[in-house]
DRENTORDREN-280744 format. One line per 10 residues: number of its first residue (from 1); their letters; for each residue x, y, z of C-alpha. Coordinates in steps of 0.05 Angstrom, whole numbers, padded with zeros to 5 digits, m for minus. Layout:
BEGIN
NUM	A	X/Y/Z | ...
//
This chain:
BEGIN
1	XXXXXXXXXX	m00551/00391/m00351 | m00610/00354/m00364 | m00653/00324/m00299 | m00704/00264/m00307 | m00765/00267/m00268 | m00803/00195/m00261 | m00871/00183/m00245 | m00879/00266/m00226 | m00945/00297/m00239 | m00941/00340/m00306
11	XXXXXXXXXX	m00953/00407/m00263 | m00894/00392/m00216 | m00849/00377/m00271 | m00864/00439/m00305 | m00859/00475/m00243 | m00787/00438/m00228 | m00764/00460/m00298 | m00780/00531/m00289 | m00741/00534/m00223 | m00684/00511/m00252
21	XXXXXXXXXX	m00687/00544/m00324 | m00695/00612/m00275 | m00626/00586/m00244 | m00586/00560/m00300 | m00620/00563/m00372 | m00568/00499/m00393 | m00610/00454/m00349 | m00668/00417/m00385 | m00728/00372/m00354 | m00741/00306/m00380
31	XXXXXXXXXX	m00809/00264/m00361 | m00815/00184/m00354 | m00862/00135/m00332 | m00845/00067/m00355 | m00777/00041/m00364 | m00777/00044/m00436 | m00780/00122/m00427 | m00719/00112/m00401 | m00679/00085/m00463 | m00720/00134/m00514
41	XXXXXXXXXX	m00689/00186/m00472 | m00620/00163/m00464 | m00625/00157/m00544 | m00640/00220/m00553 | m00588/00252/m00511 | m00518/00261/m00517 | m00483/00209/m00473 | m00470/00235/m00399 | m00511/00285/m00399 | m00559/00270/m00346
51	XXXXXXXXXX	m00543/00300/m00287 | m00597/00276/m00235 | m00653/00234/m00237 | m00718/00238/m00188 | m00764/00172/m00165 | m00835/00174/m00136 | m00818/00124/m00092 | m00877/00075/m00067 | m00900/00003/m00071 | m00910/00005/m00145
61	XXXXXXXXXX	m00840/00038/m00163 | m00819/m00013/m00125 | m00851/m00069/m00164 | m00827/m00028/m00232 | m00746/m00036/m00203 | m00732/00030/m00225 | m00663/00031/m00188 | m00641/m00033/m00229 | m00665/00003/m00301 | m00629/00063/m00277
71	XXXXXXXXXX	m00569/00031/m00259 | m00569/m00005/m00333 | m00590/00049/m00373 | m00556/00106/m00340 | m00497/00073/m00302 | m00473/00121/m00251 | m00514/00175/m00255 | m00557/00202/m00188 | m00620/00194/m00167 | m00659/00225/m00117
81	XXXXXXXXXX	m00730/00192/m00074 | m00790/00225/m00067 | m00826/00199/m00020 | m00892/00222/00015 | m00863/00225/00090 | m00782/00235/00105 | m00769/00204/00177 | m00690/00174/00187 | m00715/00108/00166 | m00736/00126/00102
91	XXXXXXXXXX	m00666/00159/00092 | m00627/00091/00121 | m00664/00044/00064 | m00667/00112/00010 | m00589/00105/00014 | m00576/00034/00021 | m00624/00019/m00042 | m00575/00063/m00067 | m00604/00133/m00080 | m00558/00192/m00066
101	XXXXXXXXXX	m00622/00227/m00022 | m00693/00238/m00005 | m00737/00288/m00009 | m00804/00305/00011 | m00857/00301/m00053 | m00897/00367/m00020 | m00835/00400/m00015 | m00824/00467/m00062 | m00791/00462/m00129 | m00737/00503/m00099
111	XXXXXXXXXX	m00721/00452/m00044 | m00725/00406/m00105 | m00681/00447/m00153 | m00628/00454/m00078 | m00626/00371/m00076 | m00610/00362/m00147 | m00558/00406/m00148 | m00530/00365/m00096 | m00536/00310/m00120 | m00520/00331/m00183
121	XXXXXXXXXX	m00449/00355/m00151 | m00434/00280/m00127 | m00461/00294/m00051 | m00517/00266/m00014 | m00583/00305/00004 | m00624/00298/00055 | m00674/00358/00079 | m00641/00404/00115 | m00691/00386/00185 | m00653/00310/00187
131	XXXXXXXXXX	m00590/00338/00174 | m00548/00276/00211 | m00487/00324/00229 | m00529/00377/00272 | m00523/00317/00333 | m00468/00323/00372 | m00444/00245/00377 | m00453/00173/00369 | m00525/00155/00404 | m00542/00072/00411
141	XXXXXXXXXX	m00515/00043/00348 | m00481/m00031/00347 | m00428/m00038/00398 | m00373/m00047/00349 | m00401/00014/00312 | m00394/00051/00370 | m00320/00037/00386 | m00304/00058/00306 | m00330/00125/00307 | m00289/00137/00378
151	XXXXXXXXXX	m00229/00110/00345 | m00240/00172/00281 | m00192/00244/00299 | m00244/00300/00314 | m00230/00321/00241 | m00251/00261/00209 | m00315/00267/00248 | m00321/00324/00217 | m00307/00312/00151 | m00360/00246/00167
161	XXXXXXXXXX	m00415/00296/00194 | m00410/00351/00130 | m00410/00289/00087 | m00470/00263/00112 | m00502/00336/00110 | m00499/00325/00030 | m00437/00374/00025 | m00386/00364/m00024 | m00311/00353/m00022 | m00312/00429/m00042
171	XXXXXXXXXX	m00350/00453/00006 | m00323/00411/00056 | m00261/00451/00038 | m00288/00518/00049 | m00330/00502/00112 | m00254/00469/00140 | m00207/00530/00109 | m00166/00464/00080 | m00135/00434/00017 | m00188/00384/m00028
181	XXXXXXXXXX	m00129/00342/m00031 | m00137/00333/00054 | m00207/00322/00055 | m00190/00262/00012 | m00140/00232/00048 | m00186/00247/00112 | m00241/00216/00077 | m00203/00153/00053 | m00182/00144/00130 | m00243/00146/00148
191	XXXXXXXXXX	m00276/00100/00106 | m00221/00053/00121 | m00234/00064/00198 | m00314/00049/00192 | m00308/m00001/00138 | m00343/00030/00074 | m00321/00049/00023 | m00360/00108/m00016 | m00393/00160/00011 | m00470/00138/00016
201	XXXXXXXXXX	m00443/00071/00055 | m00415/00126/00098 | m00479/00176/00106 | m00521/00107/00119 | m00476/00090/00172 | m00473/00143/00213 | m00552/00150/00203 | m00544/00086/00246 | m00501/00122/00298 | m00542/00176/00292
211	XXXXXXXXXX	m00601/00133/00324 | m00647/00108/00254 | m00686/00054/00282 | m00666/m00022/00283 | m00717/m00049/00247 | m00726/m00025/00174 | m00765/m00047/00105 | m00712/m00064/00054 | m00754/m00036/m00006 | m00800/00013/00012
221	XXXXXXXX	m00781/00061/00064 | m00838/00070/00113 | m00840/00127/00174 | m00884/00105/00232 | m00876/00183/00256 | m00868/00245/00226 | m00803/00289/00261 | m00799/00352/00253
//
């Protein structure tokens, strides 16, 4: 699998690649920073073969519209932010621009090599410290919010919390003891019930639930206070 790695200092890239050539010797690191990076790359490998894609996410990435040249060059594939402080804010407006995570840019290149994989997998990441489905229920979210996730069976709560822990249908499975094939149907109830309808509409909204504050930047995630 090969992994793209924009805007990344030269020593963390080489330091990501080594953590996950140690792990799986298939997986390859690829280094970008402009857009046009982007399409040399995507020439040069074979068609869906990028598995995960990583953003230094600030003001300037911002003003690049990295998502947007992602979205055109690479379609579907994920992408994780880095950011330089993780607070539930930053993981509200990380997944509604449409990344499937966050991560912390001093974390280690294993936590790094951990949230690709994830992501990689088709689940969300977050670090395991904001992990949405440790709380144990709906805090001061919209009214109408709140009456939706009472109206969800203690299973699909479930199945709502693991998702939003970045776990995939698989592991869902295992963590439940049940089918794949009942996850899905719990999951398509579900996102019927709260009125979404993939799986990072569903982590953002119960990151709203879960008490992420009202007031948020649409582009750049900012923390006003570090949680640990």
């Amino acid at each position: 699998m090969n992994v793209l790695m924009i805007d990344s200092p030269p020593l963390f890239v080489a330091g990501v690649a080594d953590v996950l050539w140690k792990r799986d010797s298939s997986w390859q690191v690829w280094s970008a920073q402009h857009p046009e990076d982007i399409y040399r790359i995507r020439t040069d490998l074979p068609a869906g073969t990028v598995g995960a894609v990583t953003i230094e996410w600030d003001e300037r990435a911002a003003q690049v519209g990295w998502p947007k040249v992602l979205q055109d060059a690479l379609g579907t594939v994920p992408w994780l932010f880095v950011v330089r402080t993780v607070c539930r804010q930053a993981i509200a407006d990380a997944l509604l621009t449409g990344a499937a995570g966050i991560v912390d840019r001093h974390a280690s290149a294993d936590e790094f090599a951990d949230a690709l994989a994830r992501v990689a997998s088709g689940a969300i990441y977050v670090p395991p410290s904001y992990a949405i489905g440790a709380q144990s229920g709906p805090a001061h979210g919209p009214v109408g919010d709140e009456r939706a996730f009472e109206r969800l069976t203690p299973r699909q709560r479930e199945v709502l919390r693991l998702l939003a822990e970045g776990k995939s249908n698989k592991q869902i499975c295992r963590v439940l003891n049940v089918a794949e094939g009942t996850i899905k149907n719990h999951l398509y109830a579900l996102f019927r019930q709260i009125g979404v309808s993939n799986r990072t509409e569903a982590a953002l909204w119960l990151s709203r639930q879960m008490g992420a504050e009202a007031t948020r930047t649409p582009v750049v995630p900012l923390c006003t206070a570090v949680h640990h």
